[in-house]
N, C-alpha and C positions, 0 to 999 in steps of 0.2 A: 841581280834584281829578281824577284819575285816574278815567275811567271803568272800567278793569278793576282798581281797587282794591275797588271793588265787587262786583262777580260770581268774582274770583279770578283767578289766574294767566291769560295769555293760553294758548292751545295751543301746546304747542313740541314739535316733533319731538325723539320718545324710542323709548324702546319700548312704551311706554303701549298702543298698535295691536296689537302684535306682541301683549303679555301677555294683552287682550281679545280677539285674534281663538283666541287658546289656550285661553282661558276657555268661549267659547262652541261651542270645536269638543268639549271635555270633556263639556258639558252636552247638547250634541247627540249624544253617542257613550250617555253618562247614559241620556237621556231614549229613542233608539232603544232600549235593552235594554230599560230599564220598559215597553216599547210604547206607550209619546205619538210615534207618529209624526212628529202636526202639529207638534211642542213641534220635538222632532229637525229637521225640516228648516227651520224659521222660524230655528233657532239656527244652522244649517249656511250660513243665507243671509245671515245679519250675522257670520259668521265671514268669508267670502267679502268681503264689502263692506268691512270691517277690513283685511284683507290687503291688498287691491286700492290702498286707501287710501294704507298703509304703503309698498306700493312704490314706488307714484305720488310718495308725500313724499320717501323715501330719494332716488330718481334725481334731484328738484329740490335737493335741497339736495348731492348731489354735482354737478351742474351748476353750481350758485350756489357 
């Protein structure tokens, strides 16, 4: 049996990155007007690490 028949699809470069680091730039934009600061830049810094991600994947798979 397939180990990732079990936990679900493998990770495959999409825009899946892209639509989450969107998600959480929204929430961080959200949460600075509500004044949760902390909320805002914790979301601002996995927006960050999403995109970074994204690009990093995008250049490998036009290399490959």
């Amino acid at each position: 049996m397939n180990p990732l028949a079990l936990t679900g699809t493998a990770l495959q470069f999409s825009g899946d990155f892209l639509y989450l680091a969107v998600v959480f730039i929204v929430l961080a934009i959200v949460a600075y007007l509500a004044g949760a600061r902390g909320i805002a830049g914790l979301s601002a810094g996995i927006a960050r690490i999403l995109i970074i991600v994204f690009v990093v994947l995008a250049i490998v798979s036009l290399v490959l």
